[in-house]
N, C-alpha and C positions, 0 to 999 in steps of 0.2 A: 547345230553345234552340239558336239557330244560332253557332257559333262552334269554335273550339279545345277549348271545354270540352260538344260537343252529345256526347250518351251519357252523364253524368257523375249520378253521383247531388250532390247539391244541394244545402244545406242552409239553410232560410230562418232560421234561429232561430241566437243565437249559443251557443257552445259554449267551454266553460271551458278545455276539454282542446287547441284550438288558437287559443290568443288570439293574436293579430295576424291571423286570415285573417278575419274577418268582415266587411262591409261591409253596411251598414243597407238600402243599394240594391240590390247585386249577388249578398246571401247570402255565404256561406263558400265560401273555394278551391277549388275542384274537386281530388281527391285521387284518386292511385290506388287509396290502401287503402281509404277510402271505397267508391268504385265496385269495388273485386274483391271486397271483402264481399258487399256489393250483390249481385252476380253472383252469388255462391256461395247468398245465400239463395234468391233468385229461380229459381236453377235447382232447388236442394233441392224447395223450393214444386211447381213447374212437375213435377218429376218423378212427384207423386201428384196432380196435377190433373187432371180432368176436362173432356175437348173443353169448350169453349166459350169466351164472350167473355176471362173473366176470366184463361184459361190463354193466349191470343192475345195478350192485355193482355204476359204476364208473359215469354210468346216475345219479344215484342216490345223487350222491356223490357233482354233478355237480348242481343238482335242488336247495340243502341244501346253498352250497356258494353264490351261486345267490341271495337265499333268504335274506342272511346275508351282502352282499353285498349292495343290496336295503335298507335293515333296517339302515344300518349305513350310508346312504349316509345322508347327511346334504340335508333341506329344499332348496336352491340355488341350487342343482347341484354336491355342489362340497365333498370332502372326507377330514375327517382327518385319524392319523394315527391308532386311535380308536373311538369309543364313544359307553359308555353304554346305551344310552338312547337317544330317540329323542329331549331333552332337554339337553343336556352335548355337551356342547361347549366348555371347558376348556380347547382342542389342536387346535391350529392352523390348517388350513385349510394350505394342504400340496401337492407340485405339485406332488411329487413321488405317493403318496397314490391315485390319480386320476391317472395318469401313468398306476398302474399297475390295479387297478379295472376297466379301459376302457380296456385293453388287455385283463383279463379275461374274461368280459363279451360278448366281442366281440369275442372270441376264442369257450367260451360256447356257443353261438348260430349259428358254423358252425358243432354241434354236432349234429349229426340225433338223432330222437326219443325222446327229449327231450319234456315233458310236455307242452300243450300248453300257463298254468297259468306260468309257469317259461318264456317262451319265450317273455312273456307278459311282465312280473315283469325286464327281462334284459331289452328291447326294453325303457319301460319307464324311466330306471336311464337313458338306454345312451342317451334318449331324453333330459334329463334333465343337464347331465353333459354339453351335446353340448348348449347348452341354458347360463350356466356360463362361457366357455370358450368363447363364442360369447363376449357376455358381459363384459369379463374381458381381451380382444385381445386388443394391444393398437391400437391407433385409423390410424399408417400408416399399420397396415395389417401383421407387422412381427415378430410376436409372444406374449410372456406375460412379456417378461423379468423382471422389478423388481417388479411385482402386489404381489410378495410372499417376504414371511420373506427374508432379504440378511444374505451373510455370507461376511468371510473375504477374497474372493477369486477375483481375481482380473477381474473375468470373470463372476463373483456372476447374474451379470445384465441380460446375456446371459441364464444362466446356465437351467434357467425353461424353456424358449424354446426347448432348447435342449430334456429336460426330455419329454415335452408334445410333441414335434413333430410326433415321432412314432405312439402314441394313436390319433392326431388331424385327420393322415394321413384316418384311419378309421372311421371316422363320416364326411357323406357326405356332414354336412350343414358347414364344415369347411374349402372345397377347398381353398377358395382362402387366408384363415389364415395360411393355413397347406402351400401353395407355400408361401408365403409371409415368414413365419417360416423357412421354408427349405431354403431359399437365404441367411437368415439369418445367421442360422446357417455355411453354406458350406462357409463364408465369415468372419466369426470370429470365428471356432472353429474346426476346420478339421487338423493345422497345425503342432499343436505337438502333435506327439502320446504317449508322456510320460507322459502327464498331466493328473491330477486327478479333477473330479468334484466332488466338496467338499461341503454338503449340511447338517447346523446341525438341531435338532428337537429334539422339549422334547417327551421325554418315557414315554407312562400312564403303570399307576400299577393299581392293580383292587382298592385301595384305595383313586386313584385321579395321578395327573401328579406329576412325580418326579420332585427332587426340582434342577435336573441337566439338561444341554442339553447333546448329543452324536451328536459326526462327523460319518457322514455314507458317503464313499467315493467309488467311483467307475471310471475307464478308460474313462474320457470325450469322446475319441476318436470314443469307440467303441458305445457309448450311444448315442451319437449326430451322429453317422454314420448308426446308425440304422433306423433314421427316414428319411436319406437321404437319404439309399437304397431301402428304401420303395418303395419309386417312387411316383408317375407314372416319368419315366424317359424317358419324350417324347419331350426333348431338349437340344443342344448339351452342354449348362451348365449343365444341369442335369445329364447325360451320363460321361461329365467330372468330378464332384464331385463324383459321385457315383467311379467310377475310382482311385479317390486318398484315398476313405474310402477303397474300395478293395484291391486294391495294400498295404496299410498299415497293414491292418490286415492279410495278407497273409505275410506280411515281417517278421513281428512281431511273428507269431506263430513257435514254436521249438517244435519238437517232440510233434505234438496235444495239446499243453499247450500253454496259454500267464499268463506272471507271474507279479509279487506282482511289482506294477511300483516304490515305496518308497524302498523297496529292492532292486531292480535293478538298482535306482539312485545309490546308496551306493555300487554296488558291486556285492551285492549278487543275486544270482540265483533257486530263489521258486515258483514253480508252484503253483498260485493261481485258486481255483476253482471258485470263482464267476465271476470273472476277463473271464477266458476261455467260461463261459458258456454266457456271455453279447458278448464274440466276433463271437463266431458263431452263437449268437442267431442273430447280426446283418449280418452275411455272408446269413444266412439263411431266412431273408428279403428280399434280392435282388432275390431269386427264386420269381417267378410268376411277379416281377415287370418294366421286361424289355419292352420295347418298342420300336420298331424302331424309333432312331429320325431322324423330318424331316429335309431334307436338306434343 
């Protein structure tokens, strides 16, 4: 589809979790975090596929979000949760929406075979992202905590470290933000695994920003443990947080599922899918980022 929104993943069906973006004609908003998911599966996929149509299909697939991923990045660096245009600034500038568009892009270009004007066009946003999170890092080194909208969470202040931690991990001009980050976090946010991080955000509709916010809530535990298992885990506080984020998330899982934590306070027992795929996505961090630490 040709326009502001060509690269974008699409969605023809309406969806509960962003009411006001749908349109019976047009589908739902085109979003960043949509398409840097997008990316991130496509490229996972793409990396153990075999030459052929279907793997071309998924390169392909991968070149298109990138592009659209570039196009919607704000002139600073940084992402909202849309924008039609290089002049539409009407959404906030959003730590989630930077989250998942550094994952993709960085996920995209451990894709072989990818174009080398796409490899270009990634290389230069995460240039640029890593440029604003420099800039916007508070000034003792340990994350961004309140530089974004707050909520009413009592841990609001923390809560965007938490999110950017995992993507800081991979942008190497970030080391010593992303350690500074990670102390952080493993020191105010690792201890209850029942807690939710709670982060609201206005919704664009292709006719402008709705006139409501949405709570979009997801397992503090597992989200801010992501970024810790990340690593580099090459000291013995490292090795120990990583440990209590492990140990939890292995406690917490029941027959392959971790469930709805607001339902679980209350009683009940429902396996939630975003919920499960944020816990292993963070189990699944700690691969490759072991290190021996020094005695």
């Amino acid at each position: 589809r040709e326009g502001w929104w060509a690269g974008a993943l699409v969605s023809t069906e309406y969806d509960d979790d962003f009411v006001h973006t749908f349109d019976p004609v047009r589908g739902a908003v085109p979003t960043v975090d949509a398409t840097a998911n997008a990316c991130t599966v496509w490229s996972r996929v793409a990396r153990d596929e075999p030459a052929g149509a279907r793997r071309d299909r998924l390169v392909a697939a991968i070149g298109r979000a990138v592009g659209f991923l570039a196009r919607l990045q704000r002139p600073d660096g940084a992402w909202t949760l849309s924008r039609s245009g290089p002049d539409d600034d009407r959404l906030p500038v959003r730590e989630l929406s930077i989250r998942f568009a550094v994952l993709g892009l960085t996920d995209a270009l451990r894709v072989a075979g990818l174009d080398p004007a796409v490899v270009t066009e990634a290389e230069a946003a995460l240039e640029r992202v890593e440029v604003f999170l420099l800039r916007t890092a508070l000034d003792d080194g340990s994350g961004w905590n309140d530089r974004f909208d707050p909520t009413d969470s009592r841990h609001a202040r923390a809560e965007p470290t938490a999110l950017l931690l995992e993507p800081a991990r991979r942008l190497a001009g970030l080391g010593d933000v992303a350690e500074g980050a990670a102390a952080a976090v493993a020191r105010s946010l690792l201890d209850d695994e029942g807690a939710t991080l709670v982060r609201s955000f206005w919704v664009p509709t292709w006719d402008g920003v709705a006139p409501t916010k949405l709570v979009w809530e997801q397992p503090r535990h597992a989200v801010a443990g992501a970024g810790v298992l990340a690593g580099p885990l090459d000291t013995p506080a490292a090795v120990a947080a990583a440990r209590r984020v492990a140990t939890t998330l292995v406690q917490t899982e029941v027959h392959g599922h971790w469930y709805d934590l607001e339902a679980a306070a209350a009683g009940e027992v429902i396996a939630f899918v975003s919920n499960t795929l944020l816990s292993l996505r963070a189990l699944q961090a700690w691969k490759g980022a072991w290190v021996a630490p020094s005695a």
